[in-house]
N, C-alpha and C positions, 0 to 999 in steps of 0.2 A: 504493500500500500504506500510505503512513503517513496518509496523508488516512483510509483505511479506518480505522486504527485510532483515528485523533484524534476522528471521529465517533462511533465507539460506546464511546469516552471520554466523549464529552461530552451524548449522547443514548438514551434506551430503545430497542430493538430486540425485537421478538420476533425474530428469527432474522436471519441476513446470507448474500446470496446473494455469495459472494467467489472472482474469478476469478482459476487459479490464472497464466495469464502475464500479469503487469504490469508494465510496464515500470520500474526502478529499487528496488525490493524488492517481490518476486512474493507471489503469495498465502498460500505454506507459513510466510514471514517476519513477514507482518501477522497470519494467525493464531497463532505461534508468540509474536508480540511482544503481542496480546491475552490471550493465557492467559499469561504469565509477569510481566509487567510492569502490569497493569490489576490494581485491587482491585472484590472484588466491590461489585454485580452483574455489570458490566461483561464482567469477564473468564472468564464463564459463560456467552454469549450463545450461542446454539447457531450453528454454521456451515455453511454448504452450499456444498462448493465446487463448482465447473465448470470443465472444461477437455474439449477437443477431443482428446486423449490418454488414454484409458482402458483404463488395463494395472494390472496387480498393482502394479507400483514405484510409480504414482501415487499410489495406494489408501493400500497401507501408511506411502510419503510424508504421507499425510493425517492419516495415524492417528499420525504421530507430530510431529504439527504442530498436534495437536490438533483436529482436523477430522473428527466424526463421520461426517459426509455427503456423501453425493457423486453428482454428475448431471452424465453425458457431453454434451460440445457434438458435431451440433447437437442441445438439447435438445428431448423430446416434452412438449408444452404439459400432456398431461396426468399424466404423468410428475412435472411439475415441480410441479404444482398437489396433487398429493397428497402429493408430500415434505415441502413447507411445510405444508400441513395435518397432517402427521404428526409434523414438528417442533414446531410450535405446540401443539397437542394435550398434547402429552408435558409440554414445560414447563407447561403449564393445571394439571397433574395433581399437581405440586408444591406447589400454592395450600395458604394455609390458609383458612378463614372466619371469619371473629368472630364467628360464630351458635354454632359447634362447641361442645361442652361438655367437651371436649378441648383447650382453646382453646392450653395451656402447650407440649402435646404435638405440638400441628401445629406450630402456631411453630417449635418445636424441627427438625422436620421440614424444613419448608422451608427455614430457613437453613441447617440440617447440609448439604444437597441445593446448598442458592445455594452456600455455601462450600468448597463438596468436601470436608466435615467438620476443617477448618482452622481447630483453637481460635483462634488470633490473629485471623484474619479472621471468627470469627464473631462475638469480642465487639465489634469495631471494629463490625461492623456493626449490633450489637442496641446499643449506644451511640449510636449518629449515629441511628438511627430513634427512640430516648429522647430523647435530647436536641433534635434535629431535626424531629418532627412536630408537637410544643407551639407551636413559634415560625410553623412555618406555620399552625397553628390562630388564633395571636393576628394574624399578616401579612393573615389571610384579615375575620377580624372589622374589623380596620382598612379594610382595603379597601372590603367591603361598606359600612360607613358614608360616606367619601368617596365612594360612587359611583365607585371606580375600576376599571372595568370591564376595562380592559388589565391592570391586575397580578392581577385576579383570573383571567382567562384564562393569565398568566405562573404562578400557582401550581397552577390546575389542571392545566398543563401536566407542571408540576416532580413534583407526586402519582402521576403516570399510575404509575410502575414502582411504589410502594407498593400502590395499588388491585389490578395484576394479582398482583404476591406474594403476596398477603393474602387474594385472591379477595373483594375489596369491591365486588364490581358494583355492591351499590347507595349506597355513595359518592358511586363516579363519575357513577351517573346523577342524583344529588340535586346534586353539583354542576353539573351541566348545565343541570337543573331551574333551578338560584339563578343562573346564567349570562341563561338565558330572563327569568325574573322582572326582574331588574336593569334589561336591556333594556326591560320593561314598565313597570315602575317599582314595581314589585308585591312584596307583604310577605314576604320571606326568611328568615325570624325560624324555620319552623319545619326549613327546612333547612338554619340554621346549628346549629340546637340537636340536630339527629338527627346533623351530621358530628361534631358537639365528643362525643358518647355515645358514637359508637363509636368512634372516634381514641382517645379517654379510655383507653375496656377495650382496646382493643387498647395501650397503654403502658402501662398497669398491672400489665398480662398480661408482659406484655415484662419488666419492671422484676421481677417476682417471677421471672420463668424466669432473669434474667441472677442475681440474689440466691441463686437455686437451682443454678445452677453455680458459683458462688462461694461457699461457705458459709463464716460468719466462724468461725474458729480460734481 
């Protein structure tokens, strides 16, 4: 259980399939110590528990362990395969896009939704994504020029949870693109300059919506 929870501490998840007997703190505890003790994203992750016990007391156990979902053991392969797609799905739906012409109002959207509408946590969070994506912008340009191909896979990595929040698919795939190029040895120039445009708008955006819930007095 605490291993569960130190991971999805330390890494993005679309969903955690979380069993609930485990030896030394059981599933209801790693869930219950994910949602009360992790700041977002983290502590939003969606969960699907399992257990070979499938009664009311479990259920409601879940629900107050904070564990939407649930799939009796032994599990049906296909059963299982559409609750994850079902969970997956849902959180997609939360996305914002930086194409939207709404761009203030998704944002707003999406973090109210990541933070269970938790003003503390929300500004925490539209801060570190302010203050925090500039410096991977500059971490990224540096790299590229070294030809350091491991930290550039280290920050595309670190991105992934911004890209799926924000619904940036084509981020991600321009930095995959500049990922390939590098490897070739080939000109990255315009896929550094199409990520630095929309990272840009997307904190700019950020930075007027957090000014817009603060307004000076």
């Amino acid at each position: 259980g605490f291993e569960a929870v130190e991971l999805v501490n330390r890494n993005w998840y679309d969903c955690v399939l979380m069993d609930i007997e485990m030896s030394f703190m059981n599933g209801y505890a790693a869930a219950e110590m994910i949602r009360t003790t992790l700041t977002p994203p983290a502590c939003n992750v969606p969960i699907v528990a399992m257990s070979g016990y499938n009664s009311e007391t479990v259920r409601e156990d879940c629900n107050k362990s904070g564990i939407k979902y649930f799939i009796g053991k032994p599990f049906d392969a296909e059963e299982l395969h559409a609750t994850i797609s079902h969970v997956i799905g849902q959180r997609e739906s939360t996305t914002a896009s930086v194409g939207s012409n709404n761009l203030q109002e998704d944002l707003l959207l999406v973090i109210e939704r990541v933070t269970g509408g938790n003003e503390k946590y929300r500004d925490i969070l539209l801060l570190t994504f302010i203050s925090e994506l500039p410096i991977y912008l500059d971490r990224l340009d540096t790299a590229v020029k070294d030809g350091a191909l491991a930290e550039v896979k280290r920050i595309e990595h670190s991105l992934k949870p911004t890209w799926q929040y924000f619904n940036l698919h084509e981020e991600r795939d321009i930095l995959s693109r500049l990922l390939e190029k590098i490897q070739l040895g080939a000109d990255v120039n315009p896929e550094l300059e199409s990520i630095r445009s929309n990272v840009s708008t997307l904190v700019s955006n950020m930075k007027v919506l957090y000014d817009t819930l603060h307004p000076a007095t």
